[in-house]
C-alpha positions as CSV (number, residue, x, y, z in Angstrom):
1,X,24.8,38.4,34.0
2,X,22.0,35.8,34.1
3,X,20.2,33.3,32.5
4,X,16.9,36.0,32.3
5,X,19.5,38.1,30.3
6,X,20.2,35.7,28.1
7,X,16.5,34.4,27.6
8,X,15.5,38.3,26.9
9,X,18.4,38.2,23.9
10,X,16.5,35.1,23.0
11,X,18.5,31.9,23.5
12,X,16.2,28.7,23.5
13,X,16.7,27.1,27.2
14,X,18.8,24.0,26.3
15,X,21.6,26.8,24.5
16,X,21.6,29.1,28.3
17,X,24.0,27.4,29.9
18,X,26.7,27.5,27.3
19,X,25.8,31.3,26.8
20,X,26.2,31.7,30.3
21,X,29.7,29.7,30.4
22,X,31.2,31.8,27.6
23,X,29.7,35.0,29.0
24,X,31.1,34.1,32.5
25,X,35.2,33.4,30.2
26,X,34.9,36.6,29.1
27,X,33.7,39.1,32.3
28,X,37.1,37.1,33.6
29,X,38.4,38.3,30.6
30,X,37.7,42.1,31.1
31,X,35.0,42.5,29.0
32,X,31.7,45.0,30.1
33,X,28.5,43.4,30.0
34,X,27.0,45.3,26.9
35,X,30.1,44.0,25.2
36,X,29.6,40.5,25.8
37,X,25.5,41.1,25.1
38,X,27.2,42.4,21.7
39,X,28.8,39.3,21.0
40,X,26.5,36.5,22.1
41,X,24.3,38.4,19.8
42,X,26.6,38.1,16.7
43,X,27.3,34.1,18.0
44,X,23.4,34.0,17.6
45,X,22.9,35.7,14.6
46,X,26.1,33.6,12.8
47,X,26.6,30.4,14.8
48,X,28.9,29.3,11.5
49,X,31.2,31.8,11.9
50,X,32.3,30.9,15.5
51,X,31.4,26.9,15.7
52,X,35.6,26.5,14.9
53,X,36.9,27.4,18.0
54,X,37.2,30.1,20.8
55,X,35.4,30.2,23.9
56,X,32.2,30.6,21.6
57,X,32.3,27.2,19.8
58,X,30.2,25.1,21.9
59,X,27.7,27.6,22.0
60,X,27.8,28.0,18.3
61,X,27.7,24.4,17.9
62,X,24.8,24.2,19.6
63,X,22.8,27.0,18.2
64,X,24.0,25.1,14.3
65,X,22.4,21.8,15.8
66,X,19.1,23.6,16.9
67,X,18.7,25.1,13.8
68,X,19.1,22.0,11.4
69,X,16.3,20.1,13.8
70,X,14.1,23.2,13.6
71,X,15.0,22.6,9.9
72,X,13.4,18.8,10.0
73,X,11.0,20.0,12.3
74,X,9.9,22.3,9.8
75,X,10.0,20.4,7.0
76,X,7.6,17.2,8.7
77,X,5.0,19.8,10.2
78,X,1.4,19.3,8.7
79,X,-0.9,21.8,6.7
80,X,-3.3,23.4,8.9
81,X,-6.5,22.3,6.9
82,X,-6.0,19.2,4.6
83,X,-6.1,19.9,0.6
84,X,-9.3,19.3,-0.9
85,X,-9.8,15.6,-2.5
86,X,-12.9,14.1,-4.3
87,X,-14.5,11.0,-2.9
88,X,-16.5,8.2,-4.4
89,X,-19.4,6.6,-2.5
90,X,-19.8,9.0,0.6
91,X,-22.2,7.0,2.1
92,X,-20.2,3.7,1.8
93,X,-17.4,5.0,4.0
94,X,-16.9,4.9,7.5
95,X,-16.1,8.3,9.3
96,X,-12.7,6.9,10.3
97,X,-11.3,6.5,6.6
98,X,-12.4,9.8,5.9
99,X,-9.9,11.1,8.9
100,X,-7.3,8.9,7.5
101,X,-7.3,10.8,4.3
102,X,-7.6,14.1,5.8
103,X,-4.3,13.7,7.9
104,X,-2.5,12.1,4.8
105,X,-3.7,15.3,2.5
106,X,-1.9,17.7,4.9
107,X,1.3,16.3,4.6
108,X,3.3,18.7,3.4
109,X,4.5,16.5,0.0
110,X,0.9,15.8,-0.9
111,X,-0.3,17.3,-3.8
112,X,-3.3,15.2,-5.2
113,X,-6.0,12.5,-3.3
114,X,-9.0,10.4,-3.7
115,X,-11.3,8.2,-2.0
116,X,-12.8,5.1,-3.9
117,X,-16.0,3.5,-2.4
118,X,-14.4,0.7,-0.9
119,X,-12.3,2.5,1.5
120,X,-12.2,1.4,4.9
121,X,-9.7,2.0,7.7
122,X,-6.1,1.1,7.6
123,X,-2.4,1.7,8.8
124,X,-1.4,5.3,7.7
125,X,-3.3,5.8,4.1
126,X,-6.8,4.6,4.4
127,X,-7.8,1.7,2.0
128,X,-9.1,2.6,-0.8
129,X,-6.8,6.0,-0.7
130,X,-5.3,7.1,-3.3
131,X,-2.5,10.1,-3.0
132,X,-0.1,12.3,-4.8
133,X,2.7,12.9,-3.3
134,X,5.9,15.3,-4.8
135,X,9.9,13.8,-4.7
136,X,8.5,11.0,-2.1
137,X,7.2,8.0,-1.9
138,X,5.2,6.5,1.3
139,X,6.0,2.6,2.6
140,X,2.6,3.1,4.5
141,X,0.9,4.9,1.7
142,X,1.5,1.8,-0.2
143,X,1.1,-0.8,2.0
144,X,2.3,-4.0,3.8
145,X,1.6,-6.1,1.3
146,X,3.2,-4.3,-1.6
147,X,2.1,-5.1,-5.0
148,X,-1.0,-7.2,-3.6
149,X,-2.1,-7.9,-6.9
150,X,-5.5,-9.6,-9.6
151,X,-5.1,-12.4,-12.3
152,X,-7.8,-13.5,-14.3
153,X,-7.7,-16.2,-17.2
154,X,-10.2,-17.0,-19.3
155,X,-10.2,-21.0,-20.6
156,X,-11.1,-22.4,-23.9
157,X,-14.1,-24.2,-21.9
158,X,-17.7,-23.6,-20.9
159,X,-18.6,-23.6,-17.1
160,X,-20.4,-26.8,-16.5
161,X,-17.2,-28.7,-18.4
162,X,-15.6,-28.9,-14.7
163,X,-17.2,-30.4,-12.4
164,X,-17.1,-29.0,-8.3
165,X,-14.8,-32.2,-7.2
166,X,-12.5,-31.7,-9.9
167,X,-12.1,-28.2,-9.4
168,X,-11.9,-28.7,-5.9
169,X,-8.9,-31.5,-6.8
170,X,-7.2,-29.3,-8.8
171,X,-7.1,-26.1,-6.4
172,X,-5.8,-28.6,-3.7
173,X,-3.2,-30.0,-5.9
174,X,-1.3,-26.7,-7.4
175,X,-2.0,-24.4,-5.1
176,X,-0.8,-23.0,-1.6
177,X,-1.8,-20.5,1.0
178,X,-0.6,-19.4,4.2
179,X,2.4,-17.3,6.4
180,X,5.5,-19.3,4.7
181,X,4.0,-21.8,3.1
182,X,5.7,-23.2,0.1
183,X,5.8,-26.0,-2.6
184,X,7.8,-29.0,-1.9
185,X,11.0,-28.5,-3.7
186,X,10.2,-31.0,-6.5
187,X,7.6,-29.3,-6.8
188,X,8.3,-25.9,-6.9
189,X,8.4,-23.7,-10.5
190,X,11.0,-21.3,-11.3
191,X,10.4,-17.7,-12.8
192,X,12.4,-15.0,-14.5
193,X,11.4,-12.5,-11.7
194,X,13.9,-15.1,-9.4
195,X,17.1,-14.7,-11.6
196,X,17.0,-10.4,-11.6
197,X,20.4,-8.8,-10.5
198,X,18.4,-6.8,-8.1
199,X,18.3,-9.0,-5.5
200,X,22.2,-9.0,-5.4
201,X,21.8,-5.1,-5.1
202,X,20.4,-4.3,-1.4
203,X,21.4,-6.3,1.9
204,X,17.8,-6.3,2.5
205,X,17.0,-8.5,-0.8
206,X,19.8,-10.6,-0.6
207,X,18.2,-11.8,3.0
208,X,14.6,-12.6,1.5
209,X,16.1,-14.3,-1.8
210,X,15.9,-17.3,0.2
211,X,12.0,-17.1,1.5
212,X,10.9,-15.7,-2.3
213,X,12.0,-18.6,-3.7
214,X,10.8,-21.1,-1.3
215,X,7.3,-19.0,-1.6
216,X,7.3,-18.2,-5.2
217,X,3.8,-19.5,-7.2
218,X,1.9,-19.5,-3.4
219,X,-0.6,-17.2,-2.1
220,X,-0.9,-15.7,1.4
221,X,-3.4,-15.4,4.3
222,X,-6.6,-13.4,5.0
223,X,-8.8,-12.1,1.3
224,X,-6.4,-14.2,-0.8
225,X,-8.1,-16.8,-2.6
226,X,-7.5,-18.4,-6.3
227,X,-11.4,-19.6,-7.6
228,X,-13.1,-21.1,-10.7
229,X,-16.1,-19.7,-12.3
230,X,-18.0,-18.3,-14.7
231,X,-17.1,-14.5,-16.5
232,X,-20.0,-13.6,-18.8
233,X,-19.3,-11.6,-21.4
234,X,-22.1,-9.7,-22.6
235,X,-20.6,-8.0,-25.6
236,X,-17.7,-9.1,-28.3
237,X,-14.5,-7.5,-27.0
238,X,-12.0,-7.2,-30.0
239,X,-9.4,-6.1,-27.2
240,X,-9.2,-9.2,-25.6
241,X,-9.9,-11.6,-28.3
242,X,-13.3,-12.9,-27.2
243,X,-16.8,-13.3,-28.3
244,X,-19.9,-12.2,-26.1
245,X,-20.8,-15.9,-24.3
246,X,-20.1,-17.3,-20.9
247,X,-16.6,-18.8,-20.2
248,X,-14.9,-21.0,-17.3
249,X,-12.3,-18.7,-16.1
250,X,-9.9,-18.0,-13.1
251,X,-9.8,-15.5,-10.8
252,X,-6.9,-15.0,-8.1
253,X,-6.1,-12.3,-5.7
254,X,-2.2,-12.2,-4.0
255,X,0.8,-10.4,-3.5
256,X,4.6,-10.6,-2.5
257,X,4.2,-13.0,0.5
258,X,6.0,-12.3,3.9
259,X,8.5,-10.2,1.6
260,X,7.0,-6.9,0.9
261,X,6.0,-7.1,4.5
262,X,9.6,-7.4,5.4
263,X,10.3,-4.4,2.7
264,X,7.4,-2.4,4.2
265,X,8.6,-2.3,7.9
266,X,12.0,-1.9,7.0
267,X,11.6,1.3,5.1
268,X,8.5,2.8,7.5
269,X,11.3,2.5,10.3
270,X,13.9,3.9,8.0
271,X,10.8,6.9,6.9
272,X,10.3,7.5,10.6
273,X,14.1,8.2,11.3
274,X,14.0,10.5,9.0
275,X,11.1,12.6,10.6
276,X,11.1,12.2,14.0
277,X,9.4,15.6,14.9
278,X,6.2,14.6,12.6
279,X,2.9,15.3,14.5
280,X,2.0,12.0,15.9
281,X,-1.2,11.6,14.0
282,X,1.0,11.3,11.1
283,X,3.7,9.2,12.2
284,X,2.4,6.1,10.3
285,X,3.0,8.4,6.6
286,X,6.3,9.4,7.2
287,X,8.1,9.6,3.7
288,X,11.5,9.1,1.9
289,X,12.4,11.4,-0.5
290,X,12.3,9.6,-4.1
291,X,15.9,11.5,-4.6
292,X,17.3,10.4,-1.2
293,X,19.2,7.4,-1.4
294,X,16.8,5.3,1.4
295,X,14.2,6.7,-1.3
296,X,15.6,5.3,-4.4
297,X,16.3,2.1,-2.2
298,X,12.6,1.7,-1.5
299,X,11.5,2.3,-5.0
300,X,13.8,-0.5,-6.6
301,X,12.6,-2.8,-3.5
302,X,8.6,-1.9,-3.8
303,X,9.0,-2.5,-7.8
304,X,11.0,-6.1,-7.2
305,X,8.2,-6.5,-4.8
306,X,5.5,-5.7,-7.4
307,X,7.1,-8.0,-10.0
308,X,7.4,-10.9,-7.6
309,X,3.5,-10.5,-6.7
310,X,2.4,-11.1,-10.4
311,X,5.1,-14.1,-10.8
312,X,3.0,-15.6,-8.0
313,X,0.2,-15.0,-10.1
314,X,1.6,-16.6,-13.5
315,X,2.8,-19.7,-11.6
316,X,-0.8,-20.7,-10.5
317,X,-2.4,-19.9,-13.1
318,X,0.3,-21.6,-15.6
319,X,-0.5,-24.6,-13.2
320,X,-4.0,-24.8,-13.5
321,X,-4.1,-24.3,-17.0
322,X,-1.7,-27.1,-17.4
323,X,-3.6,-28.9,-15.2
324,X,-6.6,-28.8,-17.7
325,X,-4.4,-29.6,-20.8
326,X,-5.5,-25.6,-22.3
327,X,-4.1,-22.0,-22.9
328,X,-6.1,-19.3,-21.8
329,X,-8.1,-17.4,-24.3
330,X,-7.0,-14.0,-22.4
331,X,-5.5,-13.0,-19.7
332,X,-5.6,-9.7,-17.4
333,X,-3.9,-7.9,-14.2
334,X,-3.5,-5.4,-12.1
335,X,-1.5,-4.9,-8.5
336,X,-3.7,-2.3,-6.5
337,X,-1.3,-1.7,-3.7
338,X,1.9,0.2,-4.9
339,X,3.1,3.9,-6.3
340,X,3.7,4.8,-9.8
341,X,5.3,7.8,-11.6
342,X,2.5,9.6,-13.1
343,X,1.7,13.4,-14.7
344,X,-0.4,14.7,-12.7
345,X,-2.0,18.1,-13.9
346,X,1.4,18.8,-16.0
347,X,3.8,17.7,-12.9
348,X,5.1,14.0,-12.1
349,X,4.3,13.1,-9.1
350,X,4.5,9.6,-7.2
351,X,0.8,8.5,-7.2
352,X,0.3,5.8,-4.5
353,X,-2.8,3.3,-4.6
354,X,-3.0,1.7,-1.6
355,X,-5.8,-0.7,-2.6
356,X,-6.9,1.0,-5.4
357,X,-7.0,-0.2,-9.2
358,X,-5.3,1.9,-12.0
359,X,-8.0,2.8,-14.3
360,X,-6.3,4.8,-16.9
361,X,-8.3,5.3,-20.4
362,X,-8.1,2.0,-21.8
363,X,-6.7,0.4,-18.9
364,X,-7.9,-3.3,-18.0
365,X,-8.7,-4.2,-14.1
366,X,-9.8,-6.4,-12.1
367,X,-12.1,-5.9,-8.9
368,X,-13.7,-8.7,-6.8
369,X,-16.5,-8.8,-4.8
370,X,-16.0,-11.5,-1.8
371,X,-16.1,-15.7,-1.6
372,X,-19.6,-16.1,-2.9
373,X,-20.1,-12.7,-4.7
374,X,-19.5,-11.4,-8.3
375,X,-16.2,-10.0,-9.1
376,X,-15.7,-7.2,-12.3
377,X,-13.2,-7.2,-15.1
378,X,-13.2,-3.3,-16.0
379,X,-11.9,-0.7,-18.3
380,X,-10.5,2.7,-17.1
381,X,-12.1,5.6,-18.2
382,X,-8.8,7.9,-17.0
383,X,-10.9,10.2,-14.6
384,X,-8.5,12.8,-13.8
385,X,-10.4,14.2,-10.2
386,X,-9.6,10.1,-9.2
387,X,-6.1,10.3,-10.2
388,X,-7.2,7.6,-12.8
389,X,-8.4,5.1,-10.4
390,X,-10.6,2.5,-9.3
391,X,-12.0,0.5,-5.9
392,X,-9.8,-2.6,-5.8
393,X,-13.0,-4.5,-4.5
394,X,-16.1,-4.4,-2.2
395,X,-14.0,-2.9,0.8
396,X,-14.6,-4.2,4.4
397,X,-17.8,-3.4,6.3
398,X,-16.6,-5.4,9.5
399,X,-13.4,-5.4,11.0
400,X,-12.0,-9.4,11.6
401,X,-12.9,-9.6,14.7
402,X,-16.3,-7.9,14.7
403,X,-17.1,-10.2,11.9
404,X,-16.2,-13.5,14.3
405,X,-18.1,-11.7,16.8
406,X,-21.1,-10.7,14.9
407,X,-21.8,-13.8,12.3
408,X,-22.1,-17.3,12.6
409,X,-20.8,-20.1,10.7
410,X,-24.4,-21.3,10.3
411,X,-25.3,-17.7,8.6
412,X,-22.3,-18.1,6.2
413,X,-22.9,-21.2,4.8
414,X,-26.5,-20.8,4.0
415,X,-25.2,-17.4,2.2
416,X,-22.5,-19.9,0.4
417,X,-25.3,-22.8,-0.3
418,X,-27.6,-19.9,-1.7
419,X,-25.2,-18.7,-4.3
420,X,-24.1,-22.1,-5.3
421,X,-20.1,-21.3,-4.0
422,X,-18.0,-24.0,-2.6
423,X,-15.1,-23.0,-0.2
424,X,-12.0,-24.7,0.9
425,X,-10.8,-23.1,3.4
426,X,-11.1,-19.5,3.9
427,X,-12.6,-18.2,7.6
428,X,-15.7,-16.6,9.5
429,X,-13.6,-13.1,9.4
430,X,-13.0,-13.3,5.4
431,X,-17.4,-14.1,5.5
432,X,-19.0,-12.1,2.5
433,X,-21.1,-10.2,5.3
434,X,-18.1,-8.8,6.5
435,X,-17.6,-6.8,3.1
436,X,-19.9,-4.1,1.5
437,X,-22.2,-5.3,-1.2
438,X,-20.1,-4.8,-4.2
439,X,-22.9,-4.1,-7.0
440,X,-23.3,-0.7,-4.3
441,X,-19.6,-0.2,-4.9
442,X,-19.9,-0.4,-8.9
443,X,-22.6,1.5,-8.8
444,X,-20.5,4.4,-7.3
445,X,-18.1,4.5,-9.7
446,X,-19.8,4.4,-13.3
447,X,-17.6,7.2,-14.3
448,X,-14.3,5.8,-13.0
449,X,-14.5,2.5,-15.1
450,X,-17.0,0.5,-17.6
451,X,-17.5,-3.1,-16.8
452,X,-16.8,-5.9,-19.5
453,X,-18.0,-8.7,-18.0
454,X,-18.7,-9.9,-14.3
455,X,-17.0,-13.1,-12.9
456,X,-19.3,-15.2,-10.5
457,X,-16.7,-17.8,-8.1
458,X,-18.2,-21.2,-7.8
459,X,-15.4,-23.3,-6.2
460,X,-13.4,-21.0,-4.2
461,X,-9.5,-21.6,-2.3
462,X,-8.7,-19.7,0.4
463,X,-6.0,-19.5,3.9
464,X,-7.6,-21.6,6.8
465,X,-8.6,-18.1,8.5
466,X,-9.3,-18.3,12.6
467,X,-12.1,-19.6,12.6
468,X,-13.3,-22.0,9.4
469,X,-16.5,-21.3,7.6
């Protein structure tokens, strides 16, 4: 007997040898070779019946091994053609996004997608991607950044009441930017979302306790920015409490700091462990199930993550407002880059927005423009074919780099001068030319949301970026 034999009884090549070993036991044995054909086909057809011993068990062993990884194997292969999805603003996105989302929609756990007119190009999920997934949640369908998040307050005061040097003061004083920067410790503010019991419940939280709290009330690199302006308000909103007129309001954009990061790239590693036959275009949306325990790990992480984001929110803007001796008139938020329960055509499913508003009927959000150009507070009209969502802003245009390659400093400060914007900070790759116009991206989306009111920045705070405007 031979290995062609064996192949022709259809043993993979890595199981040959062993078939061969136990064939070769048996002719020694006394056994004819139709006999032993017999029984390396019952060994084949039953591996569990003989992987506890005899001269079969390594064999069996074997064949019980290659079964459970053509089990995985089979259970992380992509859909041949992705599943349909609707898409907002065609002709704002770039080819590569659109490719993104097509790889992400034959995954064989999604169930729902859509494209807001902001997307551009990311890791895994494409910006501005928005996808249902069944029993699983994504690390890279939500993001690095998890929970990356909106405030806005609106003050008891009218525009021109603060002046561009005290605004500028004020920004400077109470708040922060920057890869782990922090308060002094006089000076930092405590928060509920620091004295959960959930940090005591994961190794991984207990280890970034220490950076949240030394981060908590600061806001991070790159688009982040806290700004004061002016929110017009052309109609009375009962909702919010406020009359049609022009307000002096704040308008910041953060998220978890350097820990969701942490939280992202432990669980993506963790996701790709888990499938490690997925089709390499795919590696970067490998999944946990939501009923797996690394799963259910993730979730109470992301959420912690989410709720940490908006504390960094409440903190500067509780500053500010204490700053100017007021209570804001109203308040609103969002976080566009996380997952959420949701029904979805009679089933739950784990919706992911991975920089993407929620926009359910009724639903307040928040979505900016850049550093010199209007930003929108919104109301969800719950479009179902969007998954009930929204852009989470204009959406790059340029990439960093080919924005530090392509503009000038020169060109983005006369666009700064001619919109009456003053910027601390911020950097030639953050430059409002490197982002779509966002009254193109509004206009996309009329049926998605209805705007309230439009927020234009005047004195704007932002991350030293790599090159200063």
């Amino acid at each position: 007997m031979n290995g062609k034999h064996l192949i022709k009884l259809g043993f993979e090549k890595e199981a040959v040898g062993l078939a061969l070993k136990a064939a070769t036991a048996r002719e020694g044995a006394g056994l004819a070779r139709a006999d032993i054909l017999h029984e390396l086909g019952a060994v084949q057809a039953a591996p569990q019946d003989y992987a506890g011993g005899g001269v079969y068990a390594l064999l069996a062993q074997m064949l019980l091994a290659q079964a459970a990884a053509q089990q995985v194997r089979a259970a992380s292969a992509l859909r041949a053609v992705p599943l349909p999805y609707a898409v907002w603003g065609a002709d704002l996105i770039e080819p590569g996004a659109r490719a993104q989302m097509d790889v992400a929609m034959r995954l064989p756990v999604s169930r729902a997608g859509a494209m807001m007119p902001d997307a551009h190009v990311g890791y895994g999920l494409p910006i501005g991607g928005v996808l249902a997934a069944e029993n699983a949640v994504i690390p890279y369908g939500v993001g690095v950044d998890i929970g990356c998040s909106m405030m806005l307050s609106v003050l008891p005061m009218l525009p021109g009441a603060l002046k561009v040097a005290e605004a500028s003061g004020l920004l400077l004083r109470h708040t922060r930017f920057g890869a782990g920067v922090g308060f002094e410790k006089r000076d930092r503010q405590d928060h509920a979302v620091l004295h959960e019991p959930t940090w005591e419940e994961q190794p991984l939280l207990r280890h970034l306790y220490d950076k949240a709290v030394n981060q908590i009330g600061t806001s991070g690199s790159g688009n982040h920015f806290v700004e004061f302006g002016t929110l017009s308000l052309a109609q009375p909103d009962p909702e919010l409490g406020l009359e049609a007129g022009e307000y002096l309001a704040v308008l910041s954009h953060s998220g978890s700091r350097g820990f969701g990061a942490q939280v992202a790239g432990h669980f993506t590693a963790l996701a790709g462990r888990l499938h490690p036959g997925i089709d390499k275009v795919a590696q970067k949306l490998a999944w946990l199930p939501l009923d797996g325990e690394e799963g259910q790990a993730y979730w109470q992480a992301m959420n912690l993550a989410g709720r940490y984001a908006l504390a960094n929110h409440d903190l500067i803007h509780a500053r500010l407002a204490r700053a100017l001796g007021v209570s804001p008139l109203a308040q609103a938020s969002n976080s566009h880059n996380l997952a959420w329960k949701e029904v979805v055509d009679g089933q739950e499913l784990i919706v992911h927005r991975k920089g993407a508003t929620p926009a359910a009927k009724g639903q307040l959000g928040l979505i900016p423009g850049s550093m010199a150009d209007p930003g929108y507070l919104v109301r969800g009209r719950g479009h179902a074919p969007a998954l009930a969502s929204a852009s989470h802003g204009a959406g790059r245009q340029l990439g960093r780099r080919a924005a530090q390659n392509a503009l000038s400093k020169k060109d983005v400060q006369a666009y700064l001068e001619g919109r009456g914007v003053t910027l601390i900070g911020g950097g030639i790759d953050e430059a409002p030319q490197a982002y779509k116009r966002i009254e193109e991206v509004i206009a996309r989306q009329t049926d998605l949301v209805d705007v309230l009111a439009e927020f234009r920045p005047h004195v704007v705070r932002m991350d030293t970026g790599s090159e200063d405007v």
